[in-house]
Residue, then its C-alpha position, 0 to 999 in steps of 0.5 A: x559468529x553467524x555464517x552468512x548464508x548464500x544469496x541462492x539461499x536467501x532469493x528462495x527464502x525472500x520468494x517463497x514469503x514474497x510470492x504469496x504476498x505479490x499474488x495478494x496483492x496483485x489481485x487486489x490489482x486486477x480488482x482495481x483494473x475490474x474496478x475501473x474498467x466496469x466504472x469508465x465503460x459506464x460513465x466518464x464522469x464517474x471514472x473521473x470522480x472514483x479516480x479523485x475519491x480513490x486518490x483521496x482515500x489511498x492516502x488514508x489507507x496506505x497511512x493506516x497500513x503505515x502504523x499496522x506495520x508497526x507489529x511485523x518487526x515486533x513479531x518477527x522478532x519475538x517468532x525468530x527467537x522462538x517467543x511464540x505465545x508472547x507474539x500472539x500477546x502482541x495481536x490483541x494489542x495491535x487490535x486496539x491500537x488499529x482499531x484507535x487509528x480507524x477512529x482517528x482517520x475516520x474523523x480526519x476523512x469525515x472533516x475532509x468530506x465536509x469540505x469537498x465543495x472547497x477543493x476545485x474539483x469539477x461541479x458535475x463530478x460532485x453528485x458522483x463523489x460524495x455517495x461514494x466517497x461515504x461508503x468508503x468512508x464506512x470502510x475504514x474500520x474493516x481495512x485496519x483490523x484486517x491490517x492488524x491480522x495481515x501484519x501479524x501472519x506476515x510476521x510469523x512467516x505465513x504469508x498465504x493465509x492472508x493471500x487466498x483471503x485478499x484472492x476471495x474477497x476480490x472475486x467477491x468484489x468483481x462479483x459485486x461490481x458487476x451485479x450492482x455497476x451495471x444492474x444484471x441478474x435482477x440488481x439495481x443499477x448503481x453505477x459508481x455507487x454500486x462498486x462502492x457497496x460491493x467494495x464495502x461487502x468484500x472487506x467485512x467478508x474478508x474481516x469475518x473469513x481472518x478471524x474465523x482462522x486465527x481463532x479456529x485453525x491449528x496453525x495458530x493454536x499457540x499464538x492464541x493462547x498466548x492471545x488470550x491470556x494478555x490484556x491491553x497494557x501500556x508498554x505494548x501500546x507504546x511500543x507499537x505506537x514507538x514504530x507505527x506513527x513514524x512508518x504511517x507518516x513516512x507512507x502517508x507522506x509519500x501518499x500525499x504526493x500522488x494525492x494532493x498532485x490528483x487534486x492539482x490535475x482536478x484543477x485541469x479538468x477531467x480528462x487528466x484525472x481520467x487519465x491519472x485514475x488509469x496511470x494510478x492503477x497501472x503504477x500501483x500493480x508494479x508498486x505492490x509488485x515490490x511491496x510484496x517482495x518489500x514485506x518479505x525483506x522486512x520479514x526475513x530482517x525482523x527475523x535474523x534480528x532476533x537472532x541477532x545475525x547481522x550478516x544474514x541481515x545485511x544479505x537478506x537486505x541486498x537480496x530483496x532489493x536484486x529480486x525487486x530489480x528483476x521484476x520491475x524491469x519485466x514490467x517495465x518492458x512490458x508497459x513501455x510496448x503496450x503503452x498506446x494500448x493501455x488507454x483503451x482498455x478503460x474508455x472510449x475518450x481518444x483524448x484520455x488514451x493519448x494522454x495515458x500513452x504520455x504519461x508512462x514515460x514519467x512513470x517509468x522514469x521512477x521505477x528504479x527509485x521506488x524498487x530501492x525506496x521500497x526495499x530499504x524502508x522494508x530493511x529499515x522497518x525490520x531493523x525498527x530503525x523507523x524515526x529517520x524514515x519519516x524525516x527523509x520522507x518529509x523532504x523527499x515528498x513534501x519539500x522536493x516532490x511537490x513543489x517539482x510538480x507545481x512548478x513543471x506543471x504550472x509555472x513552466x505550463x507543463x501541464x499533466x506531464x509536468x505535475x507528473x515529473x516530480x514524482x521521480x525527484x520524490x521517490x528516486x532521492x527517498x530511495x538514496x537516503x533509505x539505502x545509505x541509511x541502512x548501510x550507516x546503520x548495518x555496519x557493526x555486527x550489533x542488532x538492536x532489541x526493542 
């Protein structure tokens, strides 16, 4: 039998693989913050349209890193037993297989596009909205490779390669934005469309950057090779289609609620979309705050899942979730003092800052259910115990979140605080389920192998 190993023992293991993500992650963060910042200081009406086609596109996005989470388990527990050359086989597949999805999901966002005149949203908005959304269009094949990659050094425990790559192409972007936004140093001035070029820059860059190491750097000289001697076969396909579409859905889904609920506060007007734009970048730092330690959770369960330990599972599992405890109540305190400040550091409209400042309260009501949502979905996907997920997903999102939302925001009149509301029902109830599951499924000392 294996001894478990001390809680001590696993926070430092869990910090040591989530920090580097966070630290990723959290400048992605800082980048949206630059992002909107730069664009609402030069117009309202383009912070308005980048907070809708922004909304639009995480919902693309977060479905395509969905499936390219498909790979961690896989890796994680080819790298817990030692298979090293068999999981950089599994790279080259995962390639394809992301690459597949940025066709698809390019078709689906190229149908949608083709439609936005029918979504309600503000005439003005649309000369601002269709530019941009093309160019974020065009950068949906550069996000899933680099997925694959990302995926695949997180399952092999090198976190912070990854993180300085996500670190330079931010500043890369930040550069971008304010040469091509405002027009400095000679550039043109392109306002919203510019961030979108510079956006579209840093994410080739970053693409460029990740397989220059994979291929080039000692550290991954045996899953190279194991890289090139494999060839594209059916049982890999499946395998990561068996635990990316469920994984994608469950994200897509949970996606879809923020997304479709951007498209009701459209219906509003833009102050509200505004104010979304700006509560969406503030949610998503404490939302990659816990992804981060969510994807060192699915990690370390990927790992002893291999090793079949399921004692060090379970506690590896219960550790995330402490440390994500932790950190979302710093944040939270945080936000709730600055929340009458929060507005101003976007825009000049009192209208929208006032509004900010309302909606921190329903933001903070799901704060909790997204810490447990996030760390039991990660334990799940390290288990590959992903088909449930989707279906809990389905109903916390799609059958009880957004209906709450319509119903507080326009059948009680509620307005943006009430389309707001249904997010705590959503993620608190999602949350719930993913934890029981995982104990029902964590109460034997048998860990599946795929």
């Amino acid at each position: 039998m294996n001894q478990p190993i001390s809680y001590k023992r696993h926070y430092k293991e869990l910090i040591y693989l989530g920090v580097p993500i966070m630290v990723g992650q959290l400048g992605t963060i800082i980048l949206g913050f630059a992002d909107t910042m730069m664009i609402g200081h030069h117009s309202a009406a383009e912070l308005s349209a980048a907070g809708f086609v922004n909304t639009l596109f995480n919902l693309a996005i977060i479905f395509g890193l969905g499936f390219s989470y498909g790979l961690t388990p896989i890796v994680g527990a080819l790298y817990g037993r030692g298979e090293e050359e068999e999981a950089g086989g599994k790279l080259k597949n995962s390639l394809l297989a992301n690459l597949l999805i940025a066709v698809f999901l390019c078709i689906v966002m190229g149908i949608l596009y083709l439609n936005l005149d029918k979504l309600g949203q503000p005439e003005e908005l649309l000369p601002f909205i269709k530019p941009y959304y093309l160019i974020l269009w065009a950068s949906l094949p550069l996000i899933m490779l680099f997925n694959a990659f990302k995926q695949f050094a997180d399952g092999i425990t090198d976190t912070q390669t990854p993180m300085w790559i996500l670190l330079g192409g931010n500043v890369l972007n930040i550069v971008g934005n304010y040469l091509l936004i405002y027009g400095t140093f000679g550039f043109p001035e392109l306002g919203l469309l510019g961030g979108g070029l510079s956006t579209l820059f840093a994410r080739l860059m970053m693409l460029v950057v990740f397989i220059g190491i994979f291929f080039l750097s000692p550290r991954y000289k045996t899953f190279l090779r194991g890289f090139r001697r494999s060839y594209a076969n059916r049982a890999d396909f499946r395998q990561l289609n068996k635990l990316g579409w469920p994984i994608a859905l469950q994200m897509g889904m949970e996606t879809a609620s923020f997304s479709l609920c951007a498209i009701m506060l459209g219906w509003l007007g833009e102050t509200p979309l505004a104010a979304h734009q700006i509560m969406n970048t503030i949610t998503t730092l404490c939302f990659m705050i816990y992804y981060g330690m969510g994807a060192a959770i699915a990690v370390r369960v990927s790992y002893f899942r291999g090793q079949e330990d399921m004692p060090n599972l379970r506690r590896s599992a219960y550790a995330g979730f402490h440390l994500i405890l932790v950190w979302g109540l710093f944040l939270c305190t945080i936000v709730f003092c600055i929340r009458h400040q929060l507005g101003s550091w976007y825009t000049d409209s009192e209208e929208v800052r006032q509004l900010v400042a309302v909606l921190v309260i329903p933001m903070l009501a799901y704060q909790f259910g997204d810490g447990l949502q996030i760390a039991f979905a990660n334990a799940l996907r390290g288990l590959a115990d992903v088909k449930p997920m989707m279906y809990i997903a389905f109903v916390a999102y799609i059958i009880l979140s957004l209906p709450t939302s319509y119903i507080f925001g326009f059948l009680l009149d509620w307005g943006t605080v009430g389309i707001w509301m249904g997010f705590p029902v959503g993620l608190t109830s999602a949350g719930i389920a993913f934890y029981l599951r995982f104990r029902q499924q964590t109460r034997t000392n048998h860990v599946h192998q795929l």
